[in-house]
C-alpha positions as CSV (number, residue, x, y, z in Angstrom):
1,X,265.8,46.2,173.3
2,X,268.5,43.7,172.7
3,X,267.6,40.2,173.1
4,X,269.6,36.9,172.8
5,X,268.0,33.8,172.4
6,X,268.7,31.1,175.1
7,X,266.8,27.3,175.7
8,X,265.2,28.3,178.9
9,X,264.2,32.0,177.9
10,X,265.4,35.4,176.4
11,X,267.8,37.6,177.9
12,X,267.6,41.2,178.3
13,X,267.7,44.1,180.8
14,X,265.2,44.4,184.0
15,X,264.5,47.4,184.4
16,X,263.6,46.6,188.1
17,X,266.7,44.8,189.3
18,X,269.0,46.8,186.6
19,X,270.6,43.5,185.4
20,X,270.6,41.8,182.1
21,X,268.7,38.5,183.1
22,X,266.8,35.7,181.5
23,X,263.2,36.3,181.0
24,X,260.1,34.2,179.9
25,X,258.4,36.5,177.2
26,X,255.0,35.6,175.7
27,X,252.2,37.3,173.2
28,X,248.7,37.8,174.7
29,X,245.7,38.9,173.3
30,X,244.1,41.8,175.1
31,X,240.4,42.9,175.2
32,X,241.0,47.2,175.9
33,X,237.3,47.9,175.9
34,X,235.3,47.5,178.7
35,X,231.8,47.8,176.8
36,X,230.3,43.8,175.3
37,X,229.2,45.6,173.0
38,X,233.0,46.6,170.9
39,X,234.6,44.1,172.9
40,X,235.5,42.0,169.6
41,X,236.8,45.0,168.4
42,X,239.3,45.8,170.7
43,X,242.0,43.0,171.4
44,X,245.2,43.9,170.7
45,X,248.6,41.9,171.0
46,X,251.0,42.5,173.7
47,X,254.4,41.5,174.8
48,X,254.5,40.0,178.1
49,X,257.9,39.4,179.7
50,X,258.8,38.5,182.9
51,X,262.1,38.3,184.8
52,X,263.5,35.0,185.9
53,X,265.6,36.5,188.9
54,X,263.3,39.5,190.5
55,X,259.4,38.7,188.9
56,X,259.1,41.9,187.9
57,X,256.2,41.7,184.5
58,X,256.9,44.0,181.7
59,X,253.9,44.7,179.3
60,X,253.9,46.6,175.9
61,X,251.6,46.7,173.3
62,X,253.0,45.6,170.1
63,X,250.8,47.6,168.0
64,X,251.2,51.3,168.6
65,X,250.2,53.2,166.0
């Protein structure tokens, strides 16, 4: 994934509108489990990014091991 950084956001394909755009990209924590119970187990980072010209939201775990 090639990425440039800009002021307003990072740019790199969409792979909805098939165009190299600007996109707003942020790290969330995620909770995967759905029991209370390992809940505090289970968060994991992810890569948000979303594309400034179509909206399309592109999500990837960070940690895949």
């Amino acid at each position: 994934m090639a990425t440039k950084p800009k002021p307003d956001g990072v740019t790199e394909t969409c792979n909805h509108c098939g165009r190299e755009t600007t996109h707003d990209v942020r790290v969330e924590i995620r909770t995967e489990s759905k029991k209370r119970e390992n809940a505090e187990f289970s968060r994991e980072p992810y890569r948000i990014s979303v594309c400034g010209t179509c909206g399309a939201e592109t999500t990837q775990r960070m940690n895949n091991a």
